[in-house]
N, C-alpha and C positions, 0 to 999 in steps of 0.2 A: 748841481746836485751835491756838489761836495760840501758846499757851504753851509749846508741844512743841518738846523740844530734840531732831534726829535728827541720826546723825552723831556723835555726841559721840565727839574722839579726846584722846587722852591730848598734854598738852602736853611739846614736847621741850624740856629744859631751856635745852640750848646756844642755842636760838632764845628764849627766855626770857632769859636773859642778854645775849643780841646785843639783842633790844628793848629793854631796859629799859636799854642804856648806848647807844642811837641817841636814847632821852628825854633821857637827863642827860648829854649830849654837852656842853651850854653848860657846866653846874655844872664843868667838868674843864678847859674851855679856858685853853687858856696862848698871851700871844704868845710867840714864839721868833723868832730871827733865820730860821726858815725857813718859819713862817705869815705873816711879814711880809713875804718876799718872795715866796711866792705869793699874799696879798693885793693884794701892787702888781703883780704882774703879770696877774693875772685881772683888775681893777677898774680898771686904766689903761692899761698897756700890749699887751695885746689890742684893749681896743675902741678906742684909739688908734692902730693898726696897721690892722683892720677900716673905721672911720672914713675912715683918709686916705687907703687903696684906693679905697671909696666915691667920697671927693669927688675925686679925682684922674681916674678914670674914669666920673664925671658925665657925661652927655651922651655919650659915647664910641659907641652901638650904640644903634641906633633900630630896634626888633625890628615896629612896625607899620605892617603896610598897604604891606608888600612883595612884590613882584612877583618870578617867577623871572628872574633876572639882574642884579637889583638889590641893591647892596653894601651891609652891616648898617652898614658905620663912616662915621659923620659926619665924622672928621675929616680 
């Protein structure tokens, strides 16, 4: 009983094609001047943007253990 294939459908090529070049994606890679700058900008200039949001508005809103009419901003 376990060995039963049910369902069996016919595989669509173009999705066979789309697979098998999401495998061999790396084999094909190239840098270019425009994977390079979307590497530096995904990889440092994002989360360096995200980042210094963060540490800038540290401390900024204290969301616990407030009462109605009591202000969220610390500072």
């Amino acid at each position: 009983m376990a060995g039963l294939q049910h369902h069996k459908v016919a595989m669509d090529p173009a999705f066979v094609r789309l697979n098998n070049m999401q495998i061999n994606r790396y084999k094909y890679f190239r840098w270019t001047p425009r994977t390079g700058f979307l590497t530096t900008l995904y990889v440092f200039v994002i989360p360096g943007i995200v980042g210094y949001i963060g540490w800038k508005w540290d401390g900024a809103w204290d969301l616990r253990a407030k009462r109605r009419g009591d202000l969220l901003a610390e500072r």
